[in-house]
C-alpha positions as CSV (number, residue, x, y, z in Angstrom):
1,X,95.9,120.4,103.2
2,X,96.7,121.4,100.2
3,X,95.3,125.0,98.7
4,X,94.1,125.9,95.2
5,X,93.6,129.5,93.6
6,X,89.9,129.9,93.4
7,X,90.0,129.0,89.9
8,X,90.9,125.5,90.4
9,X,88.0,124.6,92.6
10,X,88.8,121.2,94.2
11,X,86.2,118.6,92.9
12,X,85.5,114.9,94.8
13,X,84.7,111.5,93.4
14,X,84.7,108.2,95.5
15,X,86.6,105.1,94.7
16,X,85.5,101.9,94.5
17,X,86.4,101.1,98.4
18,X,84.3,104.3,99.9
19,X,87.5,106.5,100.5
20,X,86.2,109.7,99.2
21,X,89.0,111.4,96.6
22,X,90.1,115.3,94.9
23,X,90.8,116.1,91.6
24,X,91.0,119.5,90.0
25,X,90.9,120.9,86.5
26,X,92.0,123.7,84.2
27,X,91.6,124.4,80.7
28,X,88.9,122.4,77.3
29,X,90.1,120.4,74.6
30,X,91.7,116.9,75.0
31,X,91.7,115.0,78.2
32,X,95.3,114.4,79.8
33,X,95.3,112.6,83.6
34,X,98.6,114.1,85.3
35,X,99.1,112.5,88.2
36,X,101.9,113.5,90.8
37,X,104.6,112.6,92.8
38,X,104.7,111.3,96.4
39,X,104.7,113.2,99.2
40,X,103.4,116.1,96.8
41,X,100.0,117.0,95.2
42,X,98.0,118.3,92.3
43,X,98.4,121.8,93.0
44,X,102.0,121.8,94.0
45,X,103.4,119.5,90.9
46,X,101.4,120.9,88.7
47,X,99.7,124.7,89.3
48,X,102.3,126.1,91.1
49,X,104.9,126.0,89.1
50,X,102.8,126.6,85.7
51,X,103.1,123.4,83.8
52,X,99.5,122.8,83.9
53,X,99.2,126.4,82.2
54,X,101.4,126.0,79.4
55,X,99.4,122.1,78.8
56,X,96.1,123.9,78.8
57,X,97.6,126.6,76.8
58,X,98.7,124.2,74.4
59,X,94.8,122.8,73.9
60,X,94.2,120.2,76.8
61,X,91.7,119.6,79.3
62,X,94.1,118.8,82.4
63,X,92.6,117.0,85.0
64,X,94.4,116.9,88.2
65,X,94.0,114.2,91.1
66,X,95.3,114.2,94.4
67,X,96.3,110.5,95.2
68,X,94.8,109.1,98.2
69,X,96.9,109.7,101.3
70,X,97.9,113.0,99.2
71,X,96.7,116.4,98.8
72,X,92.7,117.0,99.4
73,X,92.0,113.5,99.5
74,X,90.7,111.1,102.2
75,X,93.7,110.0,104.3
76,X,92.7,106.8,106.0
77,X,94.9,105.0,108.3
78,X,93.6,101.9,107.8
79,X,96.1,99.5,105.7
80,X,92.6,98.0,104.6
81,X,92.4,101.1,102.3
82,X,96.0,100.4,100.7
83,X,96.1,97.6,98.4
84,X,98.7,96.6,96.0
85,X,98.2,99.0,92.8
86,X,95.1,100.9,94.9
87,X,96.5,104.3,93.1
88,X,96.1,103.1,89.6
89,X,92.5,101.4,90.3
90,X,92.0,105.0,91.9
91,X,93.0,106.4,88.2
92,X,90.8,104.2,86.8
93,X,87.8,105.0,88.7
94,X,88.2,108.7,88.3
95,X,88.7,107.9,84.5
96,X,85.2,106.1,84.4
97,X,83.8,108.6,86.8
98,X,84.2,111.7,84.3
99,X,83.2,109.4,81.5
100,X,86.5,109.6,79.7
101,X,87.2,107.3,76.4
102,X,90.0,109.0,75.0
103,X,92.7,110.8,77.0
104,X,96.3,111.5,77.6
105,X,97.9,110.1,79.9
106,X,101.4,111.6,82.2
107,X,102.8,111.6,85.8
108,X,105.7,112.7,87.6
109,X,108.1,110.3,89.9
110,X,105.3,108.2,91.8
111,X,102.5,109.8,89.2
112,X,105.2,107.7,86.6
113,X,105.2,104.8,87.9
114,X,101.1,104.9,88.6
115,X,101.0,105.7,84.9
116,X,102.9,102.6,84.1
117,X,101.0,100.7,86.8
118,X,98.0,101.6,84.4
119,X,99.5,100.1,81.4
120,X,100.4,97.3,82.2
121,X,96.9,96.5,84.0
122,X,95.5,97.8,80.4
123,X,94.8,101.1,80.4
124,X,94.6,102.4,76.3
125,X,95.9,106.6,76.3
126,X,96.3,107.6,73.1
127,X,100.2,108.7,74.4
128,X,101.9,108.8,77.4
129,X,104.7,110.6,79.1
130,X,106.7,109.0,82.0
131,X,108.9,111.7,83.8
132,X,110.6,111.7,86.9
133,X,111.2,108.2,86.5
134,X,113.9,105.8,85.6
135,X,113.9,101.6,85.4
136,X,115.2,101.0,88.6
137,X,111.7,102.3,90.0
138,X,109.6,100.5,87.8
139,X,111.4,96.7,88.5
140,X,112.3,97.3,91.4
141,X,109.7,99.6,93.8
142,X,111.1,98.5,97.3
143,X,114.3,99.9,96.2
144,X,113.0,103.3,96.2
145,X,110.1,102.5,98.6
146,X,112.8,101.7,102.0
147,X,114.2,105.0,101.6
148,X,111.0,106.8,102.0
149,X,110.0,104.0,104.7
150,X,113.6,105.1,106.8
151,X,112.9,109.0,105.6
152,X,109.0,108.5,107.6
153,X,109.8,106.6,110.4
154,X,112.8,108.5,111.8
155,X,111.5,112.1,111.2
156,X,113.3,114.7,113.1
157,X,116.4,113.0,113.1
158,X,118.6,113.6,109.7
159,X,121.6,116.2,109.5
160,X,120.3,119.7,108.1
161,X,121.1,119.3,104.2
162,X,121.1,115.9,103.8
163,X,118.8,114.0,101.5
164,X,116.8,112.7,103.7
165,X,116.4,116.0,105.9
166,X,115.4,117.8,102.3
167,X,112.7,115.1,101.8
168,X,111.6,115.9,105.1
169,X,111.3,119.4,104.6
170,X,109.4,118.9,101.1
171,X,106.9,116.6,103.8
172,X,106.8,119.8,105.8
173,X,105.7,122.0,103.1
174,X,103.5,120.2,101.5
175,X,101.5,119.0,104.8
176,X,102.2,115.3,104.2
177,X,100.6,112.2,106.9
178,X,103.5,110.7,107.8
179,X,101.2,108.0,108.7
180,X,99.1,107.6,105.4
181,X,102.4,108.4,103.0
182,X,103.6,105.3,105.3
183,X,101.1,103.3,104.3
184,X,101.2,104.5,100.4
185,X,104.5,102.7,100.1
186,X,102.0,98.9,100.4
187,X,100.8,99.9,97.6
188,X,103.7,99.9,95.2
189,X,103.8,97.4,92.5
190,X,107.0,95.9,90.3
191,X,106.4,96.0,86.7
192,X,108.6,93.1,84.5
193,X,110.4,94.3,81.4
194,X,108.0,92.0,79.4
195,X,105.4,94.2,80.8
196,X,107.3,96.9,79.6
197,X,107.8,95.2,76.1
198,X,104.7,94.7,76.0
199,X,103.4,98.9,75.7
200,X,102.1,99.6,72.5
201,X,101.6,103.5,72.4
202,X,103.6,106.6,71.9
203,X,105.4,107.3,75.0
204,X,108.0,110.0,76.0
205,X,110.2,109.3,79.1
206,X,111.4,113.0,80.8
207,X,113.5,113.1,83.8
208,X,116.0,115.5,85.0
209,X,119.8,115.8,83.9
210,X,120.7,115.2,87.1
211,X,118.0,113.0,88.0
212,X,119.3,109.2,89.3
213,X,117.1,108.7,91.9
214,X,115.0,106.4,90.4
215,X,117.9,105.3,88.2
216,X,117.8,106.2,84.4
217,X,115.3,107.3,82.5
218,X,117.0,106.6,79.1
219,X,116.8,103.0,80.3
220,X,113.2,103.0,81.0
221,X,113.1,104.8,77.5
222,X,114.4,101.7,75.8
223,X,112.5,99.2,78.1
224,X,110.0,100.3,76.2
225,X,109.5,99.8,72.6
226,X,109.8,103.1,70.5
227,X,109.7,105.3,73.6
228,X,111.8,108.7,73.2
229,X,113.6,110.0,76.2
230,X,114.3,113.7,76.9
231,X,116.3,115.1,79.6
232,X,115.1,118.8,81.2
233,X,117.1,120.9,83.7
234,X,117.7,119.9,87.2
235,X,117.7,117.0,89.6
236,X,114.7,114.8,91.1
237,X,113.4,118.0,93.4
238,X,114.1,120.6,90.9
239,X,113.4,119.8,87.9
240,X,109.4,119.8,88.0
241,X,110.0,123.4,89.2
242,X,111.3,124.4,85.8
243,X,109.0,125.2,82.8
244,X,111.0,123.1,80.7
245,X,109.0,119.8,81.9
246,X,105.5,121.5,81.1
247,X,107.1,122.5,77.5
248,X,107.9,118.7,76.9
249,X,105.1,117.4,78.0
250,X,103.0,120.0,75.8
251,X,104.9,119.5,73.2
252,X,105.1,115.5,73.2
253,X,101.3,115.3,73.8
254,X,100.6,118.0,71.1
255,X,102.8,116.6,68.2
């Protein structure tokens, strides 16, 4: 379960389906939905590290959910509850629950690809920024998806330092269900490069220097048409520890 400084009171909503979800908030002034990465949460993608300070510093109201099977959210085990594109109709519903008509929209690595999820099934942000994410994760999911499927069904098992023993760890800190994050990976959804063609906003593409994992951002940047790419410091794990990924966001959304 994840924890939030009393400040960020966790706040609930339910989804269309009955699964009963969190979301927290910080800051006034413009909407921006940040959604985060799998295996993570709001508190640790965003809070921790300080990037949704410097957002709300920079004039937003940053609203924070914690995907199902994630977080402070409901964690069914029932693959009833796990859809195709379930996390973006979650996004949705949380949008129309808080009465939102113009927002922001940005995510990290699986909070990325939700975010595209969204476009592509219509959602209209004024701008949005796609970071921790590259093509490869966006055409292909199941590339990225049977890593994470081997990573969850052989836990316990990886040498000490390997990637998939790192992943593990990350699980371990963050108090992941194995068996819910499992279930997560039904829910992933290709998006085509017409799709992509097909976005119509302002949208900045941020991933790490040393970032592959979900192949290159600079080509998801020019999937899409008059997108600007922007590299921070670090790789897939560290770079949404650095404050350089909060300034870009800020700064993208803010401009």
């Amino acid at each position: 379960m994840a924890s939030s400084p009393p400040d960020v009171p966790v706040q609930r909503f339910t989804a269309r389906d009955g699964v009963n979800l969190a979301w927290r908030e910080m800051g006034e002034g413009r909407p921006l939905l940040l959604i985060h990465g799998y295996f993570s949460n709001a508190f640790v993608n965003w809070i921790r590290y300080g990037h949704a300070r410097i957002i709300t510093d920079a004039g937003f109201r940053v609203i924070m959910p914690d995907l199902r099977g994630h977080g402070d959210s409901d964690k069914p085990h029932n693959p009833a509850c796990y859809k195709p594109d379930v996390l973006a109709d979650d996004a949705f519903d949380l949008i129309g629950h808080l009465g939102l008509t113009d927002y922001d929209l940005a995510g990290y690595s699986l909070g990325g690809r939700t975010s595209v999820r969204m476009l592509a099934k219509g959602a209209k942000p004024r701008r949005a920024v796609l970071s921790g994410m590259g093509l490869d994760g966006i055409l292909d999911t199941q590339g990225r998806g049977g890593y994470f499927r081997h990573v969850l069904t052989h836990l316990g098992s990886f040498e000490r330092g390997s990637s998939e023993w790192m992943t593990e760890a990350f699980l371990k800190t963050t108090g992941g269900d194995p068996e819910a994050l499992l279930l997560i990976l039904d829910t992933f959804v290709d998006t085509s490069r017409d799709d992509l063609a097909a976005i119509n906003l302002p949208v900045l593409v941020v991933t790490g220097e040393d970032d592959d994992d979900n192949g290159s951002g600079e080509a998801l940047a020019e999937a899409i048409p008059g997108a600007r790419f922007q590299s921070v410091p670090g790789n897939h794990m560290s770079a949404v520890t650095k404050p350089e990924l909060g300034g870009a966001i800020a700064r993208f959304l803010a401009a």
